[in-house]
Residue, then its C-alpha position, 0 to 999 in steps of 0.5 A: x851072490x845073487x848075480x856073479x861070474x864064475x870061470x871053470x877054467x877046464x871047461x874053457x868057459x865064463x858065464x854071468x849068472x843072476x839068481x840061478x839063471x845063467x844070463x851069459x856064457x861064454x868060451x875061454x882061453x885060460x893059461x898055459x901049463x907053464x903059466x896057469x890061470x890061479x883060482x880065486x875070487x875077486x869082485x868086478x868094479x869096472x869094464x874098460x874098453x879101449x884099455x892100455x895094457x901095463x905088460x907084467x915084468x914077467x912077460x917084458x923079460x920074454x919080449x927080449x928088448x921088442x918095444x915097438x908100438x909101446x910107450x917105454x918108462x923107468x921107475x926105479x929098478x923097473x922098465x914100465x912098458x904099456x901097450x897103448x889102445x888099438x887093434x894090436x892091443x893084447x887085452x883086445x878091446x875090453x877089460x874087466x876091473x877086478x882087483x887081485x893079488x895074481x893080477x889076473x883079470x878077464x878080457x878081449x883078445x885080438x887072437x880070436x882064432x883060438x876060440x875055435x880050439x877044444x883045448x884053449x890054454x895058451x895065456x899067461x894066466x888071465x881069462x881071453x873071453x869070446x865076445x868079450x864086447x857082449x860080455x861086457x854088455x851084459x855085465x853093464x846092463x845094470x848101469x845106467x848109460x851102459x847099453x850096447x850102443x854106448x860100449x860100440x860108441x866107446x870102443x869106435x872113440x878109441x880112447x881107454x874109457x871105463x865104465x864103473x859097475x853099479x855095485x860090486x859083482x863077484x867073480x870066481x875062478x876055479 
């Protein structure tokens, strides 16, 4: 597509290119060994800022029972743990919509510190991205009430809030 993201998961990198010219890059975490970020490619329909994170049941069964701070539901055979919006949120303050079949989305981390790493594979599989609020600003700068002061404004709101993209941007990662 003439405007896309694509994620080099060994080079520890994102970047937003539009017609050939890369508009943003930016550094990665990507997963660990024993949980590797998958290739694919998706397309991105929304950011959300402030987003509440539905932890995946593989990571409840590592957390050992340590739901402090997370709403705690039953649906079914399965414990439905969610981490609300905040600074001690997992996904950070922003979230990249992008519907798969991993699960795997790029966001916001509050473990900045690792960006500082040459070898930054320490996730479950999703994609942490270094200033991921700039990110996010580029990548809404075609949507209409976007701008930075708008996503600064929704993440001091501290409520989950998405904005949807005008037109689905494709992502790949590999």
């Amino acid at each position: 597509g003439a405007r896309h993201i694509i994620v080099n998961v060994p080079a520890f990198t994102a970047a937003l290119v539009e017609d050939g010219r890369v508009l943003a890059r930016h550094r990665t975490v990507v997963g660990a060994r024993r949980t590797p970020t998958p290739q694919l490619s998706a397309r991105v329909t929304a950011v959300t800022i402030n987003p509440w994170w539905t932890v995946p049941q593989s990571i409840i069964r590592e957390m050992g029972g340590r739901f402090s701070g997370y709403e705690v539901s039953r649906q079914g055979n399965y414990m439905i743990v969610r981490q609300p919006p905040g600074p001690r949120n997992a996904l950070g303050r922003m979230k990249i919509e992008m519907p798969n079949e991993h699960a795997i989305f790029l966001h916001d981390t509050p473990a900045r510190n690792l960006f500082s790493r040459d070898v930054r594979a320490f996730s479950h599989g999703c994609i942490r991205t270094q200033d991921a609020l700039g990110f996010a600003t580029t990548l809404l700068s075609q949507t209409d009430g976007w701008g930075r002061d708008a996503v600064d404004r929704a993440v001091a709101a501290g409520r989950a809030t998405t904005g949807a993209l005008y037109g689905r941007v494709p992502v790949f990662i590999a």
